[in-house]
NUBAVEX-106728 format. One record per atom (N, C-alpha, C, O, CB): x, y, z; residue in three letters. Coordinates in pm, whole numbers, plus 32768, in hexadecimal, padded with zeros to 4 digits. Each point is the difference from the previous one (the first is absolute). Glycine has a CB too. Layout:
// residues N
X	Y	Z	ALA
...
This chain:
// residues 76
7E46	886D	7BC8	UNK
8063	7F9B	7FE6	UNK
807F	8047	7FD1	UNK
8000	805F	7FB2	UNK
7F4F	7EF2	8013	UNK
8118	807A	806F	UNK
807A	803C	7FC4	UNK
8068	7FC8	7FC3	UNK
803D	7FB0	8048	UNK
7F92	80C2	8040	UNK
8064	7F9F	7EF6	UNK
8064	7FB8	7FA3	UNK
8074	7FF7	8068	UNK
8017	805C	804E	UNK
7FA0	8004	7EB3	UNK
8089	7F37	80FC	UNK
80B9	7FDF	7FF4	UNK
8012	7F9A	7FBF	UNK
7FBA	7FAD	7FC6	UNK
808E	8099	8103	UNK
8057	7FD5	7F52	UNK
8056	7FE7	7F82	UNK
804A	7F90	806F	UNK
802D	8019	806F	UNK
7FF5	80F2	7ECC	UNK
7FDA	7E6C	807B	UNK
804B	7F7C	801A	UNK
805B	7FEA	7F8B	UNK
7FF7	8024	7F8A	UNK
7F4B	7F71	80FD	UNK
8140	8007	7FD9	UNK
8063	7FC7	7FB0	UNK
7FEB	7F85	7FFF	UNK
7FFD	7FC2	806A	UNK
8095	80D1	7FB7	UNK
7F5E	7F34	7F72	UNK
7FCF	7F86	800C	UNK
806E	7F8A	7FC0	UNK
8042	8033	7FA6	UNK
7EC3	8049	8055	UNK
811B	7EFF	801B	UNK
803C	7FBE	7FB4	UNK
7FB7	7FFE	7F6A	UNK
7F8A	8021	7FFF	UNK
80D0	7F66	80DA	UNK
7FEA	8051	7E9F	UNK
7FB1	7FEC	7F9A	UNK
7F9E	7F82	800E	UNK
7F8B	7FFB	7FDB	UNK
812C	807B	7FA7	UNK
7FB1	7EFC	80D5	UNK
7F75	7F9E	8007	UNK
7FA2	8009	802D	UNK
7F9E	7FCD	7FC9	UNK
80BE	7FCD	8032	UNK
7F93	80B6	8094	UNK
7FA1	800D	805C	UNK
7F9A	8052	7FB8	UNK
7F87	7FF4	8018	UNK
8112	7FF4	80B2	UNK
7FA5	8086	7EC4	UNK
7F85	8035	7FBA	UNK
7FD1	7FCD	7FBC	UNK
7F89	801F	7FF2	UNK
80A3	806D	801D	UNK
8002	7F14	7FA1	UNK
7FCC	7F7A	7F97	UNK
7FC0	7FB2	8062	UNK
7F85	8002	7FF8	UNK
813D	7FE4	7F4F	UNK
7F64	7FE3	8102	UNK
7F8B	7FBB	8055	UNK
7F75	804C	804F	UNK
7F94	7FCB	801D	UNK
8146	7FA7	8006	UNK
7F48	80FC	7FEF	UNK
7F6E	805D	8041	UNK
7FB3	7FF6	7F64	UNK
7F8A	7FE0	7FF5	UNK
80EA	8106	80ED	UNK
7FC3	7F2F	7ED5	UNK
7FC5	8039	7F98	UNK
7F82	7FA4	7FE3	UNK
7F88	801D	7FFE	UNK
8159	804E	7FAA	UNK
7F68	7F0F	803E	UNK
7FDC	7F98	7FFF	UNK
7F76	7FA4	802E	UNK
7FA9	7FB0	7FDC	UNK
8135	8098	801D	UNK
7F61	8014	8086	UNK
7F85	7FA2	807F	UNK
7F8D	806C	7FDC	UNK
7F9F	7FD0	7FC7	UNK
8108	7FC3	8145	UNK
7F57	80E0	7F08	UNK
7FE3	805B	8018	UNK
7F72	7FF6	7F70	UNK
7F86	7FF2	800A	UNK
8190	807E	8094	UNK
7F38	7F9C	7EF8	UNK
7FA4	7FC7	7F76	UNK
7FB4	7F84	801A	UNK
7F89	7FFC	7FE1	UNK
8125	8058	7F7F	UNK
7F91	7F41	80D8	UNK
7F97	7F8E	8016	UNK
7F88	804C	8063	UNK
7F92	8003	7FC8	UNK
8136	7F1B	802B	UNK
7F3B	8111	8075	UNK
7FC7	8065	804F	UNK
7F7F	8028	7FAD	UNK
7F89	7FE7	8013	UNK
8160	806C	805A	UNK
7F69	8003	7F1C	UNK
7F88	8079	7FFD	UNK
801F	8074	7FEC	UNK
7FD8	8048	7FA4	UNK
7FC1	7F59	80DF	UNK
80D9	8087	7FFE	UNK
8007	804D	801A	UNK
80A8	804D	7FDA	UNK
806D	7FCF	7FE3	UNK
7EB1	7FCB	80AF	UNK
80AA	8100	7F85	UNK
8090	8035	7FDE	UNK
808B	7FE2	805D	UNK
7FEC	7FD2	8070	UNK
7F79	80E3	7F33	UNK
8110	7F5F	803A	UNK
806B	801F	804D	UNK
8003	8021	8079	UNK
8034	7FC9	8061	UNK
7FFE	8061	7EFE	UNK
7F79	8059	8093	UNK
800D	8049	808D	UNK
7FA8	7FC1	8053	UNK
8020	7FE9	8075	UNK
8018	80EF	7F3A	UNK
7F42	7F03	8017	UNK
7FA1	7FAE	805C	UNK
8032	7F9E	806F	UNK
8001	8004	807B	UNK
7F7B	800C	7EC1	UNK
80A8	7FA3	8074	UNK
805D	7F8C	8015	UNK
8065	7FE5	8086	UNK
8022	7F9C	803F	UNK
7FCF	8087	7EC9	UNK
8038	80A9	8105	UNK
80AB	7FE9	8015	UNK
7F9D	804A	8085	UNK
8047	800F	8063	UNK
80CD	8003	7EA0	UNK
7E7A	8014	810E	UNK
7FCA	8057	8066	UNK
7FC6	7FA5	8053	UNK
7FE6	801A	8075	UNK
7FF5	80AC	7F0B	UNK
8003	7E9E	8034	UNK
7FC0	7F90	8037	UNK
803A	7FA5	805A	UNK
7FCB	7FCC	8062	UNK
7FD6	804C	7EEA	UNK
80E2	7FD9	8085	UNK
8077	7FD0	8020	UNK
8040	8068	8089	UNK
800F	7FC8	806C	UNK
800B	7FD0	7E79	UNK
8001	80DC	8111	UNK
8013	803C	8055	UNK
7FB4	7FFE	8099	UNK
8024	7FCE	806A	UNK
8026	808F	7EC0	UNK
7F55	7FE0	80B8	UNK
7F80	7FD0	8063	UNK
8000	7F61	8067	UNK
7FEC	7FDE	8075	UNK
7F8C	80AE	7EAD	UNK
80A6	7F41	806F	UNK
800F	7F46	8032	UNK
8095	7FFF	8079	UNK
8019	7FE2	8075	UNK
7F8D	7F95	7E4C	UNK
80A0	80C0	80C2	UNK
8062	7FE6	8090	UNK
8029	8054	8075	UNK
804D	7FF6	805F	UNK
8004	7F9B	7F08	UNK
7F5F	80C2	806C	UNK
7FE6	804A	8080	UNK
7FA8	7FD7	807B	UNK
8007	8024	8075	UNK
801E	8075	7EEA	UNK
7F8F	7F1A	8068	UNK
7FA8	7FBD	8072	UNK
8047	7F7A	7FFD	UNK
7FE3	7FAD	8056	UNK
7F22	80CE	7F8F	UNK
8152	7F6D	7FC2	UNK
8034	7F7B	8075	UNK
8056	8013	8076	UNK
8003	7FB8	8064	UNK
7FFE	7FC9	7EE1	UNK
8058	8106	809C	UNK
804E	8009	8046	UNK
7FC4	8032	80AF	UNK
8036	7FE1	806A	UNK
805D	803E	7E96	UNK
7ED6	8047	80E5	UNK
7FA9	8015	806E	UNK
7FDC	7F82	8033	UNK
7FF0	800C	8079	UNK
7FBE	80BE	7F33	UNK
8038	7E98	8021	UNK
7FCE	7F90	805F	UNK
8094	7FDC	8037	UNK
8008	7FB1	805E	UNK
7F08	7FE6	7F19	UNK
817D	80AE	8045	UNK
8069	7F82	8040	UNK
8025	8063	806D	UNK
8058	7FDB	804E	UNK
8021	7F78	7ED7	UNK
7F54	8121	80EC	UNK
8022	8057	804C	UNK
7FAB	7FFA	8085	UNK
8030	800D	8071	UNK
8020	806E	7EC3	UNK
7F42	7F72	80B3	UNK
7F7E	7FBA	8077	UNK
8013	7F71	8039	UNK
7FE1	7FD1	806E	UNK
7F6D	80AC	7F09	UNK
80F4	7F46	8010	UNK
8035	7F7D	8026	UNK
8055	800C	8076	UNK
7FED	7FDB	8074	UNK
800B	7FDB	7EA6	UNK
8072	808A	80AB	UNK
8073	8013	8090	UNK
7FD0	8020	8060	UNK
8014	7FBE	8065	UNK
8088	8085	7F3D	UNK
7F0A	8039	8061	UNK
7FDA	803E	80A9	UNK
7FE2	7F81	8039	UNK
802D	7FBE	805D	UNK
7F58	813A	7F84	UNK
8002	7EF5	7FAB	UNK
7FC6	7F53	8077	UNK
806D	7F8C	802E	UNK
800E	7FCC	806F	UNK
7F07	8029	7EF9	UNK
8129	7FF9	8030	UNK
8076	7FB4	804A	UNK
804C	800C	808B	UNK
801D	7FA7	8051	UNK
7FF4	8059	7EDA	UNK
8010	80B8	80D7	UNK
8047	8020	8076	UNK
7FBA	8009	806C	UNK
8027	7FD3	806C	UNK
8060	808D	7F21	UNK
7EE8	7FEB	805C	UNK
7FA1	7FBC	804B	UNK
7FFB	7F84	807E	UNK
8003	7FFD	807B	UNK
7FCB	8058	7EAB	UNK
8028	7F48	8066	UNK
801D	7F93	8050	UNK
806D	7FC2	8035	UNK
8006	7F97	8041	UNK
7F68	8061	7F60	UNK
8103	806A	8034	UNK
808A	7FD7	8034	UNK
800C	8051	807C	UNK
8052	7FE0	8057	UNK
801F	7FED	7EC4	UNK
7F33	80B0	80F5	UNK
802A	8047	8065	UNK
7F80	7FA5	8085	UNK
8018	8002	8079	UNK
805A	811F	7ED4	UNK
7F37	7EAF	808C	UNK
7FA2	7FA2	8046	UNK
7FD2	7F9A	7FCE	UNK
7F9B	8006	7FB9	UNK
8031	8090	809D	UNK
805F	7F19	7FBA	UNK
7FED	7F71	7FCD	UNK
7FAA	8001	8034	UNK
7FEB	8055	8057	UNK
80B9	7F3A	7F83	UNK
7ED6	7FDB	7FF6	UNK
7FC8	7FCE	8002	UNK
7FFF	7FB1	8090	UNK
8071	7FE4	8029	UNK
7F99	8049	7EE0	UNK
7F96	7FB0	813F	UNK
802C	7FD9	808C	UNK
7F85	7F67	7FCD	UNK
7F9C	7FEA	7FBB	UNK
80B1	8143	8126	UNK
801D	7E86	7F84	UNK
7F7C	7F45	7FC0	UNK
7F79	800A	8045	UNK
8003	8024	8075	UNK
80C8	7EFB	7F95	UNK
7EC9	80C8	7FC3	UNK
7F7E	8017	8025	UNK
7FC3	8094	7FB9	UNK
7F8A	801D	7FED	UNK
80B2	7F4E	80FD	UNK
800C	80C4	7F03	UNK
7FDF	80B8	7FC1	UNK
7FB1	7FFC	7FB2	UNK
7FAE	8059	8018	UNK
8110	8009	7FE7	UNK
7F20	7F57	7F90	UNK
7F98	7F9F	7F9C	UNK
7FC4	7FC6	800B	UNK
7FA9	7FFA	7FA9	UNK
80A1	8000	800C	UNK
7FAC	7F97	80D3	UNK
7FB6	7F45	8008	UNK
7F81	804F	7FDD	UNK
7FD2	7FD5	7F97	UNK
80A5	7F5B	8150	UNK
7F4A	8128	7F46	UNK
7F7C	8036	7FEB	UNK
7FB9	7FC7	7F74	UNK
7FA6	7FB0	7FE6	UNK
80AF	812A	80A4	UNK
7FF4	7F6D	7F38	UNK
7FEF	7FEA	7F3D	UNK
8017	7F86	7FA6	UNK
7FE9	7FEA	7F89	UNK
8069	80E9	8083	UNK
7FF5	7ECE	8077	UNK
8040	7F9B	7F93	UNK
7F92	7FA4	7FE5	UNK
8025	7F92	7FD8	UNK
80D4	8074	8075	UNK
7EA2	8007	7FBE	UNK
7F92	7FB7	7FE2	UNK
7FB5	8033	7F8E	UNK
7FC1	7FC4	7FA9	UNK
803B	8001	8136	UNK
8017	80AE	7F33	UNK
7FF9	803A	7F40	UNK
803E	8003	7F62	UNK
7FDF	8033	7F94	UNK
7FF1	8035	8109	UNK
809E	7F41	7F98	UNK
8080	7FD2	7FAA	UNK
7FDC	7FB1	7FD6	UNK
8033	7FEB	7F93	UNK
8068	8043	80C0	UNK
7EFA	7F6A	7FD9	UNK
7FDF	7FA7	7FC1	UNK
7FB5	8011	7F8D	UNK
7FA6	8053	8002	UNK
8079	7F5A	80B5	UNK
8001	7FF1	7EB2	UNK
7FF9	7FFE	7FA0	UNK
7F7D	7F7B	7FFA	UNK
800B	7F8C	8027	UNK
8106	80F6	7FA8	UNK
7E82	7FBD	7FF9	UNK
7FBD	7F7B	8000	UNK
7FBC	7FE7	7F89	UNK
7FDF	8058	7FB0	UNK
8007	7FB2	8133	UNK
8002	7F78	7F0E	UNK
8039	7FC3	7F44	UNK
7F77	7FC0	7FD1	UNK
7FF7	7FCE	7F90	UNK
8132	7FCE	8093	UNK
């Protein structure tokens, strides 16, 4: 593991601090937990897009599905 050094606003460290104590857990825990997180959100909005262009570069053609749509059904 390797130390660095952040600039942080003073609130944003009053508020990690904060959460971080309701937690449990330390500062750094916290800030490694947080990190991690948005790192994988930014990996689904990034998978998100391909798939989007995906289908922008080949749309969906009508019938391409009818197969399945009988599995859509929700039954109560």
């Amino acid at each position: 593991m390797k130390t660095v050094q952040l600039t942080l606003d003073d609130d944003l460290v009053t508020a990690v601090d904060r959460v971080a104590g309701q937690r449990r857990q330390s500062r750094s825990a916290f800030t490694r937990d947080a990190l991690r997180a948005a790192l994988a959100k930014l990996e689904a909005q990034a998978l998100e897009q391909q798939h989007r262009e995906g289908y922008l570069r080949q749309p969906v053609k009508p019938g391409e599905f009818s197969d399945f749509e009988g599995e859509q059904v929700w039954i109560d």
